[in-house]
MIDOSE-1310 file (N, C-alpha, C; in nm, 2 decimals, decimal comma, always signed):
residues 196
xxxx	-0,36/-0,97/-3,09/-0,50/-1,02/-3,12/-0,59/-0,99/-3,01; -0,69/-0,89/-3,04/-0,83/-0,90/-2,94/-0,86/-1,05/-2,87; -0,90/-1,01/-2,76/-1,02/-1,13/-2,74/-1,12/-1,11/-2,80; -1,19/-1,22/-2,78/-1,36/-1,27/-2,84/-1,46/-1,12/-2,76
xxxx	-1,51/-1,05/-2,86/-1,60/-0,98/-2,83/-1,56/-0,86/-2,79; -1,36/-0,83/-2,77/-1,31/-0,71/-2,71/-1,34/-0,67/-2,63; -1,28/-0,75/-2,54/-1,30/-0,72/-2,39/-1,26/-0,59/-2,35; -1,16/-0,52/-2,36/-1,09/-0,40/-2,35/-1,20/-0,28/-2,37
xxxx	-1,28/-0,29/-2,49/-1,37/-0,24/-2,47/-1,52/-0,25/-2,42; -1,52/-0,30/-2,41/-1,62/-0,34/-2,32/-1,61/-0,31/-2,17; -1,46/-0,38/-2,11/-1,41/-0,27/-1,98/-1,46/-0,14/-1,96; -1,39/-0,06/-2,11/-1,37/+0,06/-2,07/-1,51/+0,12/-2,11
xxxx	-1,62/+0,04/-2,16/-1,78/+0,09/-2,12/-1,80/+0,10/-1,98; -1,74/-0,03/-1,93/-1,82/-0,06/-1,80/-1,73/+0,02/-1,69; -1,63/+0,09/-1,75/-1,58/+0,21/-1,61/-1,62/+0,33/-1,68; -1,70/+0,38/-1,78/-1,80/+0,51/-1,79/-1,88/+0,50/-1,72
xxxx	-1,96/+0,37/-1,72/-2,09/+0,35/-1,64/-2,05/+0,35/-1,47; -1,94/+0,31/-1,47/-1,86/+0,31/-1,28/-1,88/+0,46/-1,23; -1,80/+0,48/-1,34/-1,73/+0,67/-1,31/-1,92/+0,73/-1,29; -1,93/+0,71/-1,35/-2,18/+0,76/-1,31/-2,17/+0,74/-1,21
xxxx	-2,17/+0,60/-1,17/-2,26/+0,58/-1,04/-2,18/+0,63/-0,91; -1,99/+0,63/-0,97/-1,95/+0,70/-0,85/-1,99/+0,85/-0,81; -2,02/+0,93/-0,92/-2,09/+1,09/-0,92/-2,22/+1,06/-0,85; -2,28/+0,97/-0,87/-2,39/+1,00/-0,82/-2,43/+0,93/-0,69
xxxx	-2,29/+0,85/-0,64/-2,27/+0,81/-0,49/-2,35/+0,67/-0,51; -2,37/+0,64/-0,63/-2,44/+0,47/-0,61/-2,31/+0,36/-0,65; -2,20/+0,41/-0,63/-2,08/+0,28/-0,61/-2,13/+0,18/-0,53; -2,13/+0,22/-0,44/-2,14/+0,10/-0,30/-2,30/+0,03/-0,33
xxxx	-2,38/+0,07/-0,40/-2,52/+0,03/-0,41/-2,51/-0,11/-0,47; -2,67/-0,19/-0,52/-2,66/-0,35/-0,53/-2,60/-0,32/-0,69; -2,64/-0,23/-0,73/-2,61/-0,22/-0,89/-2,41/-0,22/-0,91; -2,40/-0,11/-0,80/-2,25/-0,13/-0,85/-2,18/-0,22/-0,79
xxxx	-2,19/-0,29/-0,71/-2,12/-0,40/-0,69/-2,15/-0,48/-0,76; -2,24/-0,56/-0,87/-2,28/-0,62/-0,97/-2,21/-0,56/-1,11; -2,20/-0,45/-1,13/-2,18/-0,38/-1,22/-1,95/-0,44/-1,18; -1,90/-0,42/-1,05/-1,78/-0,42/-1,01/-1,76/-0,60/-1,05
xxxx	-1,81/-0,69/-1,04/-1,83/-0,81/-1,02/-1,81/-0,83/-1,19; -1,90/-0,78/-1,23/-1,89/-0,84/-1,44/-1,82/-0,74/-1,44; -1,71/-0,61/-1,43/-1,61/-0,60/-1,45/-1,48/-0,68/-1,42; -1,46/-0,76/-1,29/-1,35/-0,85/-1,31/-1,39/-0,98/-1,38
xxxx	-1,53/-1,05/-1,43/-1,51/-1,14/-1,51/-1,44/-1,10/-1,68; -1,49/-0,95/-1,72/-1,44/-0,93/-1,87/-1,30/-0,89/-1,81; -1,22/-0,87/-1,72/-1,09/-0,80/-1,70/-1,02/-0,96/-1,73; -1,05/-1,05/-1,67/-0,97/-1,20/-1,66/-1,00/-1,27/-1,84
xxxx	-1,11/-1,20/-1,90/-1,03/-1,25/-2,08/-1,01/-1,18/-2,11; -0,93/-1,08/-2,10/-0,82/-0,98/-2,16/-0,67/-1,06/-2,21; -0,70/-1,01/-2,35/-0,53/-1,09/-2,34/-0,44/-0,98/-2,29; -0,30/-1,08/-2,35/-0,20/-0,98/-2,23/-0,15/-0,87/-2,27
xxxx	-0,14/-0,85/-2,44/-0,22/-0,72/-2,47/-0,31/-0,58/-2,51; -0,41/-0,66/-2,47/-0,55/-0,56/-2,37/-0,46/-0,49/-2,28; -0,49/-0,59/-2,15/-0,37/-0,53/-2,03/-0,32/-0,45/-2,09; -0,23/-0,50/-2,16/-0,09/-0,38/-2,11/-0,14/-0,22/-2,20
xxxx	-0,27/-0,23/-2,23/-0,30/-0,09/-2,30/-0,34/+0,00/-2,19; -0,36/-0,01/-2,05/-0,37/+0,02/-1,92/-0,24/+0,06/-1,87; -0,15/-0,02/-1,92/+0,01/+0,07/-1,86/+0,12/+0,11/-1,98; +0,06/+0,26/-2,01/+0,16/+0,31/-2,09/+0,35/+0,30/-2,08
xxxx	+0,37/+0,26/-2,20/+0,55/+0,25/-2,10/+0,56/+0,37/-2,00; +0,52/+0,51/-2,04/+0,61/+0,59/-1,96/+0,52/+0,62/-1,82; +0,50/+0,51/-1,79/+0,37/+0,54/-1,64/+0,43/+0,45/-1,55; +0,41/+0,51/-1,42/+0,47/+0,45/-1,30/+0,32/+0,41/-1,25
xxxx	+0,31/+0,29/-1,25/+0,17/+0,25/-1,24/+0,17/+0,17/-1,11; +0,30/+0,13/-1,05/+0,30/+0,11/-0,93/+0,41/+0,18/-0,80; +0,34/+0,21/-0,69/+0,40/+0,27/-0,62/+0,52/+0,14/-0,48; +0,58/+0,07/-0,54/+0,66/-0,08/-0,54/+0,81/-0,08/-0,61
xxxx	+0,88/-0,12/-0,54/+1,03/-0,15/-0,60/+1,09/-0,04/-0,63; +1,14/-0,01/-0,74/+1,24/+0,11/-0,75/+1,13/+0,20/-0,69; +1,01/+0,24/-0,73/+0,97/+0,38/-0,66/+0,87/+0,36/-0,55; +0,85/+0,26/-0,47/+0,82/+0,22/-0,30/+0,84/+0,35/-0,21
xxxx	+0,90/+0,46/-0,26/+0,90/+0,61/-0,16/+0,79/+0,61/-0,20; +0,75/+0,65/-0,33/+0,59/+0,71/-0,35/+0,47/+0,64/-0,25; +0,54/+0,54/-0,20/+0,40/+0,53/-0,09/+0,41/+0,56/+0,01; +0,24/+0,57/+0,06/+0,25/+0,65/+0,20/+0,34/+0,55/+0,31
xxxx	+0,34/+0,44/+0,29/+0,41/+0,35/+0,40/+0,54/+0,38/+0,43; +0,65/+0,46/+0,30/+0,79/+0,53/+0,29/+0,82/+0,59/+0,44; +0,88/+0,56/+0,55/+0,97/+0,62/+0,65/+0,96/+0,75/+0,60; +0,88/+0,89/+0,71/+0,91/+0,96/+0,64/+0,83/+1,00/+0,74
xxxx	+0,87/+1,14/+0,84/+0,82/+1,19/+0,99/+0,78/+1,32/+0,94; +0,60/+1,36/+0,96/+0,54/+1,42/+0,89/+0,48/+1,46/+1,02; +0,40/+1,58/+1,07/+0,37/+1,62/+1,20/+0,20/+1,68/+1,13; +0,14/+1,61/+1,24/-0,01/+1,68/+1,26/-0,08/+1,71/+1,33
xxxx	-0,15/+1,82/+1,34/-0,20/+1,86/+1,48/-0,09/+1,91/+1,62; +0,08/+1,92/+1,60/+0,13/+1,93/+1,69/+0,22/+1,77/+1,71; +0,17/+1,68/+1,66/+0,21/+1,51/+1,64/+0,31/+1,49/+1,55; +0,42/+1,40/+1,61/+0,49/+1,38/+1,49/+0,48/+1,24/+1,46
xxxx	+0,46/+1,20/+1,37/+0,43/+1,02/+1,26/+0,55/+0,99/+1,24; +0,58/+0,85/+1,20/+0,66/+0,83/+1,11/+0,67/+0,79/+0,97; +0,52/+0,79/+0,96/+0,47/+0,82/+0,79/+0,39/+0,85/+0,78; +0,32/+0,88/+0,59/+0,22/+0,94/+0,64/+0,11/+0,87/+0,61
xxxx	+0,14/+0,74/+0,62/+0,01/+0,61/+0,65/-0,02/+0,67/+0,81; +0,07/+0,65/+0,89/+0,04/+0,68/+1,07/-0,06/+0,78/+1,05; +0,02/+0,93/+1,02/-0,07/+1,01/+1,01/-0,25/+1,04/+0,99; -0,21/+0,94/+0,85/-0,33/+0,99/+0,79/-0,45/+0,93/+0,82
xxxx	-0,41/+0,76/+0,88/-0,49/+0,71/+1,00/-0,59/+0,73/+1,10; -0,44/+0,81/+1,18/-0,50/+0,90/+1,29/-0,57/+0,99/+1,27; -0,60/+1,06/+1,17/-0,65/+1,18/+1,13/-0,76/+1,12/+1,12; -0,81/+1,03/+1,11/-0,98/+0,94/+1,15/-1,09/+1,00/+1,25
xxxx	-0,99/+1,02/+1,36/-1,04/+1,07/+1,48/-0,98/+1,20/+1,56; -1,04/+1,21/+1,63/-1,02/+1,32/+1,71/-0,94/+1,31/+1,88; -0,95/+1,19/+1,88/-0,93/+1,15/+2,00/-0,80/+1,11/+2,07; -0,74/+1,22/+2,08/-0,60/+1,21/+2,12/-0,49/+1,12/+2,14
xxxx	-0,56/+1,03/+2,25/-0,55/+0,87/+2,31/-0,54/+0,78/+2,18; -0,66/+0,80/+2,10/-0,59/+0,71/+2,01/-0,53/+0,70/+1,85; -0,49/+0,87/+1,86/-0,40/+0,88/+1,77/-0,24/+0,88/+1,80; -0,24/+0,87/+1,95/-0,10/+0,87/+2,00/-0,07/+0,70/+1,98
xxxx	-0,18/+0,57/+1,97/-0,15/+0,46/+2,01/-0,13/+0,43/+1,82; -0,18/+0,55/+1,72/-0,14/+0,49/+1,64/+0,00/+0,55/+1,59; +0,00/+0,65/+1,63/+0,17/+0,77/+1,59/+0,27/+0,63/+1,64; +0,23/+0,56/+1,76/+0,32/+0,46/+1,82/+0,34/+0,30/+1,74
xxxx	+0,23/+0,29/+1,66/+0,18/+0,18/+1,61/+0,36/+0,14/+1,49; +0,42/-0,01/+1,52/+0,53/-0,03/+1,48/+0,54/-0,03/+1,35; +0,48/-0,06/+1,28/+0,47/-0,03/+1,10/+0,36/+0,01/+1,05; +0,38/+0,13/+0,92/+0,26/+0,18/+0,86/+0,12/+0,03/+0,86
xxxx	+0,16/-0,09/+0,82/+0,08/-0,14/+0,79/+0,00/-0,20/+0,96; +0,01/-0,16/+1,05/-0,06/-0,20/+1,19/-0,12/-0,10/+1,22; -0,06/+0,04/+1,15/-0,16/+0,17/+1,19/-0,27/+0,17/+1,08; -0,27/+0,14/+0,94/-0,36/+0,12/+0,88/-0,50/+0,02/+0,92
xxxx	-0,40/-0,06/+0,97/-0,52/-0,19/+1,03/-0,59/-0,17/+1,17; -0,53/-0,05/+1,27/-0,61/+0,02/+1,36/-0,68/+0,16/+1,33; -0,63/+0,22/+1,17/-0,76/+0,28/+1,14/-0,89/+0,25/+1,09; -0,87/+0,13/+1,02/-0,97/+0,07/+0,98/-1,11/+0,01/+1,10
xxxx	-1,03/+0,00/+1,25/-1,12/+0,01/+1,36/-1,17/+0,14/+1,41; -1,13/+0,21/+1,37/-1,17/+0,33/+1,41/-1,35/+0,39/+1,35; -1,42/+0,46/+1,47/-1,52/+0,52/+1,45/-1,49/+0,62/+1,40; -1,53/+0,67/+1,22/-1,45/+0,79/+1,23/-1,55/+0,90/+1,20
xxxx	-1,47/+1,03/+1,24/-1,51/+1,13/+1,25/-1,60/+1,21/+1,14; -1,70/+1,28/+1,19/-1,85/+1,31/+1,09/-1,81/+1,40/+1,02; -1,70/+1,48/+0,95/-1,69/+1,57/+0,87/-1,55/+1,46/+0,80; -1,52/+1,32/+0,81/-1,42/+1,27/+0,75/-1,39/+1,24/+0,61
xxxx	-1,52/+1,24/+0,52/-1,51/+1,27/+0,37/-1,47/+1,33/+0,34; -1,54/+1,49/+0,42/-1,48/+1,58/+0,36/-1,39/+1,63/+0,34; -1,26/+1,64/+0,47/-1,13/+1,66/+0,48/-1,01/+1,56/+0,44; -1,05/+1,41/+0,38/-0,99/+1,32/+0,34/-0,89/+1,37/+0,24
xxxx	-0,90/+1,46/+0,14/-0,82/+1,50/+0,07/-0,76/+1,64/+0,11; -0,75/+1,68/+0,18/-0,73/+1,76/+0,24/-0,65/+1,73/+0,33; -0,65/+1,66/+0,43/-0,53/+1,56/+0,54/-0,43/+1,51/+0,42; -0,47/+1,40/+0,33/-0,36/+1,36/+0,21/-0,26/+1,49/+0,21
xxxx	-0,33/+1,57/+0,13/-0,25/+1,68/+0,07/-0,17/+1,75/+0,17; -0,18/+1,79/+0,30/-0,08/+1,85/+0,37/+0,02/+1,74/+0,40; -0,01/+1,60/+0,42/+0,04/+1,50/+0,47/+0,18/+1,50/+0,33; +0,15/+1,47/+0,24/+0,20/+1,50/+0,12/+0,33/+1,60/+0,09
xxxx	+0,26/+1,71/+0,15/+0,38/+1,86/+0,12/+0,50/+1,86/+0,20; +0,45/+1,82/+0,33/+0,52/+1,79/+0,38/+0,68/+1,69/+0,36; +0,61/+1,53/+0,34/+0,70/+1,42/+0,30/+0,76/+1,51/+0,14; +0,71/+1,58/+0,06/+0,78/+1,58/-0,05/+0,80/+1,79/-0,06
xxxx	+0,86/+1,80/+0,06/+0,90/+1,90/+0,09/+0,98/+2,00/+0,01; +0,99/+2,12/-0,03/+1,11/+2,16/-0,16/+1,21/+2,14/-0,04; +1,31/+2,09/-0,16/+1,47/+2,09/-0,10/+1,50/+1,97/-0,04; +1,36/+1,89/-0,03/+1,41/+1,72/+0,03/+1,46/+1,60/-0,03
xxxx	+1,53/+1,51/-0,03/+1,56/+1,42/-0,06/+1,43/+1,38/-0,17; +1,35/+1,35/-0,12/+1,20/+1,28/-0,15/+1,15/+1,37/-0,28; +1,15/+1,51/-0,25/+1,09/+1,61/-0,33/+1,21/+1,58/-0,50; +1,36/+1,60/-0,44/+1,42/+1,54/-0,57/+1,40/+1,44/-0,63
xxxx	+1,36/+1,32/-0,58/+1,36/+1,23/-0,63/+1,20/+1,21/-0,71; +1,11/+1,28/-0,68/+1,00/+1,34/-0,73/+0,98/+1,41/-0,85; +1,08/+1,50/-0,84/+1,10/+1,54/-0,95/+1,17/+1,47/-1,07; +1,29/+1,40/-1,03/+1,31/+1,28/-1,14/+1,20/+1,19/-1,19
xxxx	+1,13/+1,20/-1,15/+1,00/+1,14/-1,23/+0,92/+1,24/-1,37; +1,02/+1,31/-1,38/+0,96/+1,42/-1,49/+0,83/+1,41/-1,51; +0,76/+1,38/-1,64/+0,61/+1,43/-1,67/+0,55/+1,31/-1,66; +0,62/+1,15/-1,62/+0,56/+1,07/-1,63/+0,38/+1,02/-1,52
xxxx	+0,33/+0,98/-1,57/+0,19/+0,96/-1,51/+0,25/+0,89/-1,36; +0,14/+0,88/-1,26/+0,18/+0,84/-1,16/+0,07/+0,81/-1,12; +0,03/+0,62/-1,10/-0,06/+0,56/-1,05/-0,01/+0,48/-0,96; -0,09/+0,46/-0,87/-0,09/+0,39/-0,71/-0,20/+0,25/-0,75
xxxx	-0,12/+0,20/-0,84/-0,18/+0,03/-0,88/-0,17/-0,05/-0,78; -0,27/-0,09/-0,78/-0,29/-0,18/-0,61/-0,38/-0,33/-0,63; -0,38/-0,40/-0,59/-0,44/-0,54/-0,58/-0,60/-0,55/-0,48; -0,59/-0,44/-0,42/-0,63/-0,49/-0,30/-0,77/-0,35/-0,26
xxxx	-0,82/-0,37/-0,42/-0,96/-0,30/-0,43/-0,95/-0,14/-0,40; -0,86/-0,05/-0,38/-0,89/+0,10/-0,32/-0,88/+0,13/-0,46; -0,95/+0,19/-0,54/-1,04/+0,25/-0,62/-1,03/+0,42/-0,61; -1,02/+0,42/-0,48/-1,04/+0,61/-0,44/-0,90/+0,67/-0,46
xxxx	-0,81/+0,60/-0,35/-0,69/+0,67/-0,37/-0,56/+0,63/-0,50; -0,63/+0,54/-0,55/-0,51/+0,42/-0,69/-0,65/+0,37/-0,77; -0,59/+0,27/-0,84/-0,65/+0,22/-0,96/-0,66/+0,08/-0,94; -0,70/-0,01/-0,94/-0,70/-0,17/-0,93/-0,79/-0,24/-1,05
xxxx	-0,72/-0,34/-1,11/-0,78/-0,36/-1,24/-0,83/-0,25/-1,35; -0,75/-0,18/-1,35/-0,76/-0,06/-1,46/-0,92/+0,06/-1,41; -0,92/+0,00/-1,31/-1,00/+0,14/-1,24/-0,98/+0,20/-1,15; -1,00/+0,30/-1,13/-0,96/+0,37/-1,02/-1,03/+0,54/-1,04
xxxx	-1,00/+0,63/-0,91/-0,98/+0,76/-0,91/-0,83/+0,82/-0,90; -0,75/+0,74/-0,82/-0,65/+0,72/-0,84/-0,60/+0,86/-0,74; -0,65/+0,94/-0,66/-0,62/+1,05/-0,60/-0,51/+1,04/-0,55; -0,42/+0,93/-0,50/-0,29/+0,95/-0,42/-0,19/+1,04/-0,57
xxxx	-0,22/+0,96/-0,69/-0,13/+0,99/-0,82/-0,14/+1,12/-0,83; -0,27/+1,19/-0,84/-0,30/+1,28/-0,86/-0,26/+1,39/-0,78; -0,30/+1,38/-0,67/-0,22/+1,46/-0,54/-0,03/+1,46/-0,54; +0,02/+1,38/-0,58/+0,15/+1,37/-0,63/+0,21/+1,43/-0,78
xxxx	+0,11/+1,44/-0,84/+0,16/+1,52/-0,96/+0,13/+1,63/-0,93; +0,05/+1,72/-0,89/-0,01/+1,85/-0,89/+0,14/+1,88/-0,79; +0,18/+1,81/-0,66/+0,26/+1,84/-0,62/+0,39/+1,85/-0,68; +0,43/+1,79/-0,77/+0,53/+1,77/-0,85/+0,53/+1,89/-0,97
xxxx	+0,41/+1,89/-1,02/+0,40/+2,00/-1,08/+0,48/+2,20/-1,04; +0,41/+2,18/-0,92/+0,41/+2,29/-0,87/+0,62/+2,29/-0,83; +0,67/+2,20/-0,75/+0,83/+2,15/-0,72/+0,89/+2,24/-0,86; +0,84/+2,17/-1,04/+0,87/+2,23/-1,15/+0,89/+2,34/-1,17
């Protein structure tokens, strides 16, 4: 049974209107954080099957539990610049900056999730938009290398969708509350694709 007024749709107006203002770079504006705000009040009267019309059975909608490799945090020594990481959270971090010094304090940094939290201090570098998908994607080829462990087990994922469902608002690289761009998924299937 729908909710009152079909919430579900109504969501999925209110991420056409998202997907706009992301094209035209007014996400972060007063409108879309209002516009982000009455999207989680209609997401919380969703019944529980609304929801689940957002996770098709054959979609890996989180990168958690049986498939926790798919995330960048996965143990997995990936080299940049001449640098070797030990994932490609470290990596992709450091790739913030330019500054030798403190990409080596993050390559050192004890778990993906302490290098994340020292790139998030980082001043980062003036062309970093633009190369953001670009750093992913070598970071990427690497961890799911042909002939690796990671890349097989990649492949076992046959044709199924692949989203990086997350709690904790990233929008750009996953999906959270049934939005997203979801680029980490995306950068993983095209890779997967090509493995095929």
């Amino acid at each position: 049974m729908n909710s009152p007024f079909n919430a579900y749709d109504k969501y999925m107006d209110m991420t056409t209107t998202l997907k706009k203002l992301i094209e035209e770079g007014k996400d972060e504006s007063a409108e879309g954080e209002a516009l982000r705000d009455a999207m989680d009040d209609v997401w919380f009267l969703m019944t529980p099957e609304e929801i689940k019309r957002f996770n098709p059975d054959n979609e890996i909608d989180s990168f958690d539990g049986d498939f926790r490799w798919l995330s960048n945090f996965w143990p997995s020594n990936v080299t940049l610049d001449a640098v070797e990481y030990p994932s490609v959270e470290h990596a992709y971090q450091a790739a913030k900056t330019t500054d030798a010094t403190l990409r080596k304090s993050i390559a050192n940094a004890k778990t993906p999730g302490l290098a994340k939290k020292m790139g998030k201090g980082l001043a980062m570098r003036s062309d970093w938009n633009s190369i953001k998908l670009d750093v992913m994607e070598h970071l990427l080829r690497q961890k799911f290398a042909v002939g690796s462990e990671l890349s097989e087990k990649l492949l076992a994922t046959g044709h199924r969708r692949l989203v990086e469902g997350n709690f904790w608002n990233d929008c750009f690289w996953g999906v959270c509350k049934g939005k997203g761009e979801n680029h980490l998924g995306q950068l993983l299937m095209q890779i997967r694709k090509e493995l095929q």
